[in-house]
N, C-alpha and C positions, 0 to 999 in steps of 0.2 A: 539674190540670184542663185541659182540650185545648178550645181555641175552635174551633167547628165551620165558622160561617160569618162569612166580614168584610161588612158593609154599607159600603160606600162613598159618602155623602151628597151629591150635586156641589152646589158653589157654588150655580149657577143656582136652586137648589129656594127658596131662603133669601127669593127673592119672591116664590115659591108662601103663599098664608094657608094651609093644612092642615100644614103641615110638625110642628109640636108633633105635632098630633094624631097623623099618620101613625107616627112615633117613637113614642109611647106603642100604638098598635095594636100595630108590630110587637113591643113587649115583651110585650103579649098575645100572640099569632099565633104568635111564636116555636115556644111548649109547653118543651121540656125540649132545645129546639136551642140551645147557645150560642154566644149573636150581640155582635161586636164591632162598632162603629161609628168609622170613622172620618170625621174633615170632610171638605168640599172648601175653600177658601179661600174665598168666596163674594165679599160686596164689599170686602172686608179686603185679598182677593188683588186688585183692580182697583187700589186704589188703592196696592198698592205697583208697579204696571207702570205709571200714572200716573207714580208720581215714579220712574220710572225711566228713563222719556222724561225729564220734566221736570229732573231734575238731573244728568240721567247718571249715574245709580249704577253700579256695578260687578257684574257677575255673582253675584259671590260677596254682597255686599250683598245684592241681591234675593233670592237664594237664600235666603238665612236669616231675611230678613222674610217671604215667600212662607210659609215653614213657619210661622213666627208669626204669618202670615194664619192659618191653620189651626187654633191651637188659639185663637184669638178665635173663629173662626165655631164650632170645636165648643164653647164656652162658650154662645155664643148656644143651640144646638142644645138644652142641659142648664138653660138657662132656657125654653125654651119648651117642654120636655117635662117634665111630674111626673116621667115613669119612669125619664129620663135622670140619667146620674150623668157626673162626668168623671173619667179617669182618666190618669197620667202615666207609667204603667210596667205590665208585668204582673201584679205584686204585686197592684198597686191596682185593676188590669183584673177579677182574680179576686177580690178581696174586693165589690168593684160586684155583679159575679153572683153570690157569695153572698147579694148582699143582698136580691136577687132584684129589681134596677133595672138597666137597660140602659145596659154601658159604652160612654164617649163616649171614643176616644182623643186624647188631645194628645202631638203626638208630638215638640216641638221638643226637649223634654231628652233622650231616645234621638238623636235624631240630629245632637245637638249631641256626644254622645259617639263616635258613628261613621254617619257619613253616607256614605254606598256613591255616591250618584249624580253626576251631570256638573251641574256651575252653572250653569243657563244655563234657558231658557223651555221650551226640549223636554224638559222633566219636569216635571209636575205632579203634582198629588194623585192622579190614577189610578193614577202609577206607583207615587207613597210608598203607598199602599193595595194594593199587588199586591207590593210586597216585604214591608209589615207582614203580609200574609197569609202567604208565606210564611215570616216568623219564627216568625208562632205557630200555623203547622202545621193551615191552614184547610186545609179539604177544598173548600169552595166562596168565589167573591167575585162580589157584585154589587153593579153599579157604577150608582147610582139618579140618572137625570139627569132634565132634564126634556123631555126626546125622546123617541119610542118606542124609537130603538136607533140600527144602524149602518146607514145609508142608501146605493143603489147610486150615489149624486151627490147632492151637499149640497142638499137639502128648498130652502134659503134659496133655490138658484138655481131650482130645476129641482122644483118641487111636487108633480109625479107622479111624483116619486123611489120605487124601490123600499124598503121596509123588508126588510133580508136576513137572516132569519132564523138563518141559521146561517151562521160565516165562521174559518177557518182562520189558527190563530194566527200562521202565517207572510206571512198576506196583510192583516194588520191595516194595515201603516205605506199600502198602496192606499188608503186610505179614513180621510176626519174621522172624529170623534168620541171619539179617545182621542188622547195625545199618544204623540209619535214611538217614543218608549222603551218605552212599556207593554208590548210584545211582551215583552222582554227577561226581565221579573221576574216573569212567570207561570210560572215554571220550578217545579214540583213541586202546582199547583193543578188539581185535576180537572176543575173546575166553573166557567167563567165568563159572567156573564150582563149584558147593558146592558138595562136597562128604563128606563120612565116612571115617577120617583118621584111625579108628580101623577096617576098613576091604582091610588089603594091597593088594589083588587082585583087587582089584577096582581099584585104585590107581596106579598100574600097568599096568592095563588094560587103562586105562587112557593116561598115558602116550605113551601106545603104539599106543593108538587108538583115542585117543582123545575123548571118548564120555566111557561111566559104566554107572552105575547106580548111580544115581542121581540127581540134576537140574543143569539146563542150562540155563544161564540169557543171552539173545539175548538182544546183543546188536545191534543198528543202523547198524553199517557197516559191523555185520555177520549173520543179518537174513535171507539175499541169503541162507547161507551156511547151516542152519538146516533142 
C-alpha cells in the first residue's frame, strides 16, 4: 500500500483550538488519498532547546529528545482527534489506514535505528518530514504551519512582506520558514506546498486541488507541472 501524501503538522498549530477538529476533517476530505501525518515538536520541542541552553546539553542530547518532542506532540495530536490513530512503523502506518483512521507517525524508533541527519538545531521536523516522505514514496508533502507560507522578508519585521507563491527548491536556504537542511531531502517529492493549517479551507481546497493559497516549492522533477 503506497502513501500518497505526508501532512506535516508544525509545532506552532498545537495553540491553534481547531487543530482536533482540523485532523478529523482532513480524514474526511482525504477521500481515497492516502494521508500520513507526521508531528512537529510543538511545546515538547521548546522545552528541550530551554534545557539546552539551560544545562548545556550536547547536540547529540537534544537531537534525540527533539525527536521525542515529536512523538509526545503526535500523541497529543491522536488525543485530540477521534480519527487519529498513532503509528510507530509502516506496518502499523498501513493497518491505521486499513482501519480507515488517520495515521499519526512517531518516528523516534525508525530513527533511533538509522538516523541520516546532522545533530545539531538546523534540522527539524520539516526535514524529518521531507525524508519520511521520501521513504514511503510520497508523491506530495505539505508542510501546515501557522502562516500563510514563505514570505519575501520575515512578516514579524516588515508587515507588508510579500506572500511568494511559488519558490524554487534551490533558493529555499534565501528565505525563513523552513530549516536550513530541508532543501536537501526533498529529493524525489513532486509536490511541495507550505500553507496555513489555521485556515481549513485552504487545506481542503488543497487536498482536493492540489494548489490554495500559499507557496509552492518547485521542485526539479515538478517544475513542468507549475
Amino acid at each position: 500500500m503506497k502513501i500518497d501524501v505526508v501532512i506535516k503538522v508544525g509545532g506552532s498549530l498545537g495553540r491553534w483550538g481547531g487543530l482536533g477538529k482540523l485532523l478529523d476533517s482532513i480524514a474526511q476530505w482525504k477521500g481515497a488519498t492516502k494521508v500520513l501525518v507526521i508531528p512537529g515538536g510543538g511545546v515538547f520541542a521548546d522545552l528541550v532547546r530551554a534545557e539546552y541552553r539551560r544545562v548545556r546539553l550536547t547536540d547529540h542530547a537534544a537531537h534525540r529528545m527533539a525527536i521525542l518532542a515529536m512523538d509526545q506532540y503526535g500523541l497529543e495530536l491522536c488525543d485530540l482527534a477521534s480519527r487519529a490513530a498513532p503509528a510507530s512503523s509502516l506496518n502499523q502506518v498501513m493497518e491505521v489506514i486499513r482501519s480507515g483512521r488517520l495515521p499519526v507517525y512517531l518516528p523516534s524508533r525508525s530513527l533511533a535505528r538509522h538516523d541520516p541527519f546532522t545533530h545539531s538545531w538546523g534540522v527539524t521536523s520539516d526535514s524529518i518530514a521531507a525524508y519520511i516522505a521520501g521513504r514511503v514514496g510520497a508523491d506530495a508533502l505539505l508542510l501546515l504551519k501557522s502562516v500563510d507560507g514563505i514570505f519575501a522578508r520575515d512578516p514579524k519585521i516588515d508587515p507588508s512582506a510579500s506572500l511568494l507563491p511559488h519558490i524554487t527548491r534551490s533558493h529555499l536556504s534565501r528565505y525563513s520558514g523552513v530549516d536550513r537542511e530541508f532543501a536537501r531531502w526533498l529529493n524525489g517529492i513532486d509536490c511541495c506546498w507550505i500553507i496555513n493549517g489555521t485556515r481549513p479551507a485552504r487545506v481542503k481546497e488543497w487536498l482536493e486541488c492540489r494548489k490554495t493559497v500559499g507557496t509552492c516549492v518547485v521542485t526539479r522533477s515538478a517544475r513542468h507541472r507549475v
